[in-house]
N, CA, C and O atoms as a GROMACS GRO file, in nm:
protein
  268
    1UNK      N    1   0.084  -0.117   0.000
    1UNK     CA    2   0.000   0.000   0.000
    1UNK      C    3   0.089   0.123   0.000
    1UNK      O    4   0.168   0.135   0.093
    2UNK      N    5   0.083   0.230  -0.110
    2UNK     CA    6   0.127   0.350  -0.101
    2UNK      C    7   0.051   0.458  -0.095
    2UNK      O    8  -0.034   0.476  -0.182
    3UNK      N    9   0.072   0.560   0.022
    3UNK     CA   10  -0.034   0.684   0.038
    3UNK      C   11   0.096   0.817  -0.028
    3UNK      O   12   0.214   0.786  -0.043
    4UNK      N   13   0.054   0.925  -0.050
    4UNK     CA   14   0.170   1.010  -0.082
    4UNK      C   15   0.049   1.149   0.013
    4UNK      O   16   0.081   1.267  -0.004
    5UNK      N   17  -0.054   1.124   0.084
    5UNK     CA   18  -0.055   1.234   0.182
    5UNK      C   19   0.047   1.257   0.305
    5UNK      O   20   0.065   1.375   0.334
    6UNK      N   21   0.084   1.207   0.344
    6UNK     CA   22   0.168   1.236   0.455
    6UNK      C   23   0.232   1.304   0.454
    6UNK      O   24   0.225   1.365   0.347
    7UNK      N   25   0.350   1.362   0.555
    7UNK     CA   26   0.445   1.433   0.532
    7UNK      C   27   0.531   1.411   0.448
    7UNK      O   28   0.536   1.291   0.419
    8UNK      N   29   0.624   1.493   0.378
    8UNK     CA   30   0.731   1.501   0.335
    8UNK      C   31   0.844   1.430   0.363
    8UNK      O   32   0.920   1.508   0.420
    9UNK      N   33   0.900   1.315   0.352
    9UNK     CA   34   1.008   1.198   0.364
    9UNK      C   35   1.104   1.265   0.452
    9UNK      O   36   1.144   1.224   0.561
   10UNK      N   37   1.154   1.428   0.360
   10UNK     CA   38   1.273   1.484   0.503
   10UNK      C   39   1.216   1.529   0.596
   10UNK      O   40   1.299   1.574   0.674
   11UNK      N   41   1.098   1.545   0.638
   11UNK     CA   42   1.039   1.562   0.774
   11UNK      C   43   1.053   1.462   0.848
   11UNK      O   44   1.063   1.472   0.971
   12UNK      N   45   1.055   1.346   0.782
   12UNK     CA   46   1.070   1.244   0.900
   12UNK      C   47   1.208   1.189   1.000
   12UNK      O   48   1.326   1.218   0.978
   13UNK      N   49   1.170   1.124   1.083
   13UNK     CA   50   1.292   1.119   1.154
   13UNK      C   51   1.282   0.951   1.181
   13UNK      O   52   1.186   0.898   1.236
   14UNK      N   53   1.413   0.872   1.126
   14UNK     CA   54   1.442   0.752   1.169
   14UNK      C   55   1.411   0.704   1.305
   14UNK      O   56   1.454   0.779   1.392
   15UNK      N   57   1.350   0.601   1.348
   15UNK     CA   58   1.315   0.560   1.455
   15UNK      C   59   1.459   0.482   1.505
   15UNK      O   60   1.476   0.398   1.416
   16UNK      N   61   1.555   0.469   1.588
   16UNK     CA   62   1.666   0.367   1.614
   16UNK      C   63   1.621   0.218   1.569
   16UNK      O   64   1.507   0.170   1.572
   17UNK      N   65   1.743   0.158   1.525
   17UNK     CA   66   1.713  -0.016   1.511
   17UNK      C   67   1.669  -0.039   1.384
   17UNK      O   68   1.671   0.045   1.295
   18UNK      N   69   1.616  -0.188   1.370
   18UNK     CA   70   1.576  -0.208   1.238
   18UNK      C   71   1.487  -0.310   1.352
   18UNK      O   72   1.502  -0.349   1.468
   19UNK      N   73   1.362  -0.327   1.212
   19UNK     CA   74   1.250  -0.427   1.322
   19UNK      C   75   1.187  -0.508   1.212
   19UNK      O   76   1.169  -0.460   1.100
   20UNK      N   77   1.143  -0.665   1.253
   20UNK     CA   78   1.084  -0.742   1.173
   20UNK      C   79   0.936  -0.711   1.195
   20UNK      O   80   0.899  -0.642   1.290
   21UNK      N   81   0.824  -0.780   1.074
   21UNK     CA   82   0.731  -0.742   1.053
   21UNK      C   83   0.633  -0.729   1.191
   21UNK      O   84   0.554  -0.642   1.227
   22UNK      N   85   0.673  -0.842   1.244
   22UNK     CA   86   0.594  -0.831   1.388
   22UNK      C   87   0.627  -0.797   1.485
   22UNK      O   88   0.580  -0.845   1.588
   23UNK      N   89   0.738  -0.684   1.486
   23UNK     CA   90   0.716  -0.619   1.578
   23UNK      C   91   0.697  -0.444   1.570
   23UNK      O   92   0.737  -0.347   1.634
   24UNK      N   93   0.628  -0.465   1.472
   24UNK     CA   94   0.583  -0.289   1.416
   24UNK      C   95   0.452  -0.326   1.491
   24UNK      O   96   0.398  -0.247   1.413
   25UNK      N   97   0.338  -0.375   1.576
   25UNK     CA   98   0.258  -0.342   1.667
   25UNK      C   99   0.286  -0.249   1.775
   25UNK      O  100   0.218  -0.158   1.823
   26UNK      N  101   0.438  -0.305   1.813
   26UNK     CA  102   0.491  -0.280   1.918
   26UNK      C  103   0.517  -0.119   1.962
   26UNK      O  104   0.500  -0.054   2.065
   27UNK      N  105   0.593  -0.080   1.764
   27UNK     CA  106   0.652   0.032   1.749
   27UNK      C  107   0.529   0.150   1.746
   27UNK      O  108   0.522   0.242   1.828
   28UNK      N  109   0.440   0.130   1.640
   28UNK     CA  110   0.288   0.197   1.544
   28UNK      C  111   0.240   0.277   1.741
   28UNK      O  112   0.240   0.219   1.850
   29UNK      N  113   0.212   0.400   1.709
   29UNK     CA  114   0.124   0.454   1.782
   29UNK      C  115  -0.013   0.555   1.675
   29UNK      O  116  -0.003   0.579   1.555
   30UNK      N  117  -0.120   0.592   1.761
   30UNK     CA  118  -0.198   0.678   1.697
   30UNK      C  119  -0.137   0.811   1.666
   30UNK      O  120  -0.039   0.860   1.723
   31UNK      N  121  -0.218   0.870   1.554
   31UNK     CA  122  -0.218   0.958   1.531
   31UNK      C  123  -0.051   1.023   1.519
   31UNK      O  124  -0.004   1.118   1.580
   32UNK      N  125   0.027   0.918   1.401
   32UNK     CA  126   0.172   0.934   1.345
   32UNK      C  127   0.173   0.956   1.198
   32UNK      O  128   0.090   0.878   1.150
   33UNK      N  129   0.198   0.988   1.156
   33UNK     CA  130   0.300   0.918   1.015
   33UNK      C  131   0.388   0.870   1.021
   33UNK      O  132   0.488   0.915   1.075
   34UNK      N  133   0.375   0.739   0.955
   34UNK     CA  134   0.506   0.640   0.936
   34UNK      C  135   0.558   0.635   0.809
   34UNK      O  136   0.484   0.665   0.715
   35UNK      N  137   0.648   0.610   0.793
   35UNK     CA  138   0.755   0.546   0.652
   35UNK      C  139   0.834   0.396   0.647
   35UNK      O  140   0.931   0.379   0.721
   36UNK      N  141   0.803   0.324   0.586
   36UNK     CA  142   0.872   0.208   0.629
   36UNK      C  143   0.952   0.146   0.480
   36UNK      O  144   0.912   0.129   0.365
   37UNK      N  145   1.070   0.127   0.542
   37UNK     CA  146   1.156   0.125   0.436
   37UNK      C  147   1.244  -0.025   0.455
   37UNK      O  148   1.303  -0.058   0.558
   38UNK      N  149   1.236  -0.104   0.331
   38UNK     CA  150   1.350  -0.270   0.355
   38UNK      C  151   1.479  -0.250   0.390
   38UNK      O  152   1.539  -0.166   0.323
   39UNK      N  153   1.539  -0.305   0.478
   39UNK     CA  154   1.660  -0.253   0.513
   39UNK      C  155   1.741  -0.409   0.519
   39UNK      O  156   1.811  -0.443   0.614
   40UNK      N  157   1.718  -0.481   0.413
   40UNK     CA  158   1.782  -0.568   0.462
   40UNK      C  159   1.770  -0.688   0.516
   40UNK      O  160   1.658  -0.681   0.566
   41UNK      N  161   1.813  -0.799   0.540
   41UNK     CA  162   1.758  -0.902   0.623
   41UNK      C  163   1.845  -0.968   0.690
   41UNK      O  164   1.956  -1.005   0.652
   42UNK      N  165   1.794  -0.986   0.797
   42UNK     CA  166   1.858  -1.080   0.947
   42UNK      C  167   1.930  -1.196   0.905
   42UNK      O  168   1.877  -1.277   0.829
   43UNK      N  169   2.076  -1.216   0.957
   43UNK     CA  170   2.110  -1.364   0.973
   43UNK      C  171   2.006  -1.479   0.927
   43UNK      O  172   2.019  -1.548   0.825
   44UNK      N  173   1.927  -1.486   0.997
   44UNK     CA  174   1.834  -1.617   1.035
   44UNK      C  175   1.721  -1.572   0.865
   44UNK      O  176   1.613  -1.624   0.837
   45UNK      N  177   1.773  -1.494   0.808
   45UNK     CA  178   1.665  -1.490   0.686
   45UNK      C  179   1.542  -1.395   0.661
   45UNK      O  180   1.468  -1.376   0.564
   46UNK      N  181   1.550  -1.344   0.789
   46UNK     CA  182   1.444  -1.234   0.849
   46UNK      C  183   1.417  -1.138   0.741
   46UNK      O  184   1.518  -1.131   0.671
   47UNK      N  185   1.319  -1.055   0.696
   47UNK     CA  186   1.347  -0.919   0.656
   47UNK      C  187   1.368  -0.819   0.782
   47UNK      O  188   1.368  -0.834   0.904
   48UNK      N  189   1.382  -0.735   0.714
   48UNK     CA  190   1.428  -0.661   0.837
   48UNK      C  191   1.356  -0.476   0.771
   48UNK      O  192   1.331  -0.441   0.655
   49UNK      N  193   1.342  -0.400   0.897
   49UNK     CA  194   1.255  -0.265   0.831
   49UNK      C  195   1.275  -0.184   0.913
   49UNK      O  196   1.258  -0.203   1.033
   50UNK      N  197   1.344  -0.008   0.825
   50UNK     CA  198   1.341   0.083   0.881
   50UNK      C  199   1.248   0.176   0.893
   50UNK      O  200   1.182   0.220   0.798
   51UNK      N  201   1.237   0.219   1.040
   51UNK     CA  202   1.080   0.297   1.052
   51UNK      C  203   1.117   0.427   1.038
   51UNK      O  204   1.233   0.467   1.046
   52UNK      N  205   0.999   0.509   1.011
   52UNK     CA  206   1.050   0.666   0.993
   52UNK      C  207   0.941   0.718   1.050
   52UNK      O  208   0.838   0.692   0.988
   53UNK      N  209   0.925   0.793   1.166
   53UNK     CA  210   0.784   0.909   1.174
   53UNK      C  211   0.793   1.060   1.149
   53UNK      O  212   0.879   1.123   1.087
   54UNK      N  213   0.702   1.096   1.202
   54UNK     CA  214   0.682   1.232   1.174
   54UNK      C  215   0.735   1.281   1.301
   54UNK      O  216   0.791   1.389   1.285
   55UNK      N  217   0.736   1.236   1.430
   55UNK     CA  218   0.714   1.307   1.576
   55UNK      C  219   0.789   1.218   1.653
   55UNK      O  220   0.730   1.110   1.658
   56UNK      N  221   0.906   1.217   1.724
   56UNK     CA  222   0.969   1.160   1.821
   56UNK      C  223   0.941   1.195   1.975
   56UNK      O  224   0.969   1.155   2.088
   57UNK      N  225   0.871   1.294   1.911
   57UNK     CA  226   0.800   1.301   2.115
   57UNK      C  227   0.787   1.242   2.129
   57UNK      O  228   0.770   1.164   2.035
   58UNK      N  229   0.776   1.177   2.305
   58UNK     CA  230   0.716   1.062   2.348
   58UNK      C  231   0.546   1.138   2.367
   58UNK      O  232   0.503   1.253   2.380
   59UNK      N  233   0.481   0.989   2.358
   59UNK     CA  234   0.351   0.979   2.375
   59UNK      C  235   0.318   0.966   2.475
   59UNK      O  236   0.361   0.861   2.523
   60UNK      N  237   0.208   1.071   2.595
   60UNK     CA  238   0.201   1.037   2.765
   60UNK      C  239   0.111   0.916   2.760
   60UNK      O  240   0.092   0.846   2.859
   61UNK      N  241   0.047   0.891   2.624
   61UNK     CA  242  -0.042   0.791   2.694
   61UNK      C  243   0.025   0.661   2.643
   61UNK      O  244  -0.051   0.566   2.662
   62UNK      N  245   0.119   0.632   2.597
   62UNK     CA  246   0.214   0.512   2.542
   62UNK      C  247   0.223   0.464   2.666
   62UNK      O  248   0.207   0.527   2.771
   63UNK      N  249   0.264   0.285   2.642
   63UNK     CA  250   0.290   0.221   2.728
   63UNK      C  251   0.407   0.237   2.770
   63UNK      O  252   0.431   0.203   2.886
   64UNK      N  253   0.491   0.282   2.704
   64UNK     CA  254   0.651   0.307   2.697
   64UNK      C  255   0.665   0.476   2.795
   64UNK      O  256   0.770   0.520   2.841
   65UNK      N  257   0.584   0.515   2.801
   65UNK     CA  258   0.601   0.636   2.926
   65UNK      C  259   0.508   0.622   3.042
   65UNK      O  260   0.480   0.721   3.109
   66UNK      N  261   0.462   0.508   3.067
   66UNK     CA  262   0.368   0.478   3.172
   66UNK      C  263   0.478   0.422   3.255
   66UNK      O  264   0.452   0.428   3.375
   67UNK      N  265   0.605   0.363   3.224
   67UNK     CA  266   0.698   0.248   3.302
   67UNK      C  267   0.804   0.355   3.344
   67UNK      O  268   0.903   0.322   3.410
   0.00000   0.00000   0.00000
């Protein structure tokens, strides 16, 4: 699936790491723009994917700023 509303590609900012398909639940919050780009694949055969958003703030209501 390709959208071309979103922001502008150099607006975005690389998320650290590279991540397999299942664990972009983990990463995905509301109300982002994402970019997701092949980066490659893991030892073990994996693909592997670089994330890009719009907003590196943290999110107060993320699970990741509740801890």
């Amino acid at each position: 699936m390709t959208r071309d509303d979103g922001p502008p590609l150099e607006d975005l900012k690389r998320l650290p790491g590279l991540y397999r398909r299942w664990e972009l639940v983990e990463v995905f919050e509301p109300n982002r723009n994402y970019h997701i780009e092949d980066a490659g694949t893991h030892a073990d055969g994996t693909p592997l994917l670089a994330v890009f958003v719009d907003d590196l703030k943290p999110n107060p209501l993320s699970n990741a700023a509740r801890t």
